[in-house]
C-alpha positions as CSV (number, residue, x, y, z in Angstrom):
1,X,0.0,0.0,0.0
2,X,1.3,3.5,-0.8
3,X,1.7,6.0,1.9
4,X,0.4,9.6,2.1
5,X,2.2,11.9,0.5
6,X,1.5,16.5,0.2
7,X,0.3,17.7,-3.1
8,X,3.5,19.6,-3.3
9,X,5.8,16.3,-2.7
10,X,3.9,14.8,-5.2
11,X,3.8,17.7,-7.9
12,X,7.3,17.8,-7.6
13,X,8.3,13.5,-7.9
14,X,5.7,13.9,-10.9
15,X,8.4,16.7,-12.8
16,X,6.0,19.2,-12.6
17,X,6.4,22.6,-12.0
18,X,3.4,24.8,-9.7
19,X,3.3,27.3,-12.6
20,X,2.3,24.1,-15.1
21,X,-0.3,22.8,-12.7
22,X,-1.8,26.3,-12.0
23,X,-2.1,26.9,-16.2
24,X,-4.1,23.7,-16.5
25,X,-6.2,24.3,-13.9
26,X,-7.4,27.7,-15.1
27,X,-5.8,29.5,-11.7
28,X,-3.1,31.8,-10.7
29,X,0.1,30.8,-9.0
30,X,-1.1,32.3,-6.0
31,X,-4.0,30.0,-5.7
32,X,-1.5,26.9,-6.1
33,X,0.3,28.0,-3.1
34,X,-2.9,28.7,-0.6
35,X,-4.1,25.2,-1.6
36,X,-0.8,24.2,-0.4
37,X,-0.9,25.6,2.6
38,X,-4.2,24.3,3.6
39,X,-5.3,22.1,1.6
40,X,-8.8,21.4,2.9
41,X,-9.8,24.7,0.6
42,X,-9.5,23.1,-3.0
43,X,-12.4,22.4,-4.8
44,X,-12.9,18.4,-5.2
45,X,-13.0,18.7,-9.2
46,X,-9.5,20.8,-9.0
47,X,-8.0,18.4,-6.6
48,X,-9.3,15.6,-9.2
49,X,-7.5,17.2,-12.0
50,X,-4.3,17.6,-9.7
51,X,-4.5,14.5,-9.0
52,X,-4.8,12.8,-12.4
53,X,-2.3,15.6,-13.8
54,X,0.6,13.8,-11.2
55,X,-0.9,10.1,-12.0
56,X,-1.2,9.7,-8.1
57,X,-4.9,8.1,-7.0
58,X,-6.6,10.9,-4.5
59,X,-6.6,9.1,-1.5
60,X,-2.7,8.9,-1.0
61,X,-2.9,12.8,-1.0
C-alpha cells in the first residue's frame, strides 16, 4: 500500500512545476500556493484534476 504523501511532494516527484499545474487548472500561482498551505480549501473537481495531472490516485494525498 502507498503511503500519504502533500500535493506539493507529489507535484514535484511527478516533474511538474506549480506554474504548469496552476495553467491547467485555469488559476493563478497564488492560488497553487494557498491550496498548499491548507489544503482542505481546493475544490474536489481541481484536486481531481491535480491529482490525475501527477498520475497519483486521490486518496494517498
Amino acid at each position: 500500500m502507498q503511503e500519504r504523501i502533500s500535493i506539493e511532494e507529489a507535484i514535484r516527484e511527478a516533474g511538474l512545476k506549480k506554474k504548469y499545474v496552476a495553467n491547467k487548472l485555469g488559476v493563478s500561482d497564488t492560488y497553487i500556493n494557498e491550496y498548499l498551505k491548507k489544503p482542505g480549501s481546493i475544490s474536489v473537481k481541481n484536486a481531481s484534476i491535480i491529482c490525475k495531472l501527477i498520475n497519483v490516485n486521490y486518496i494517498y494525498v
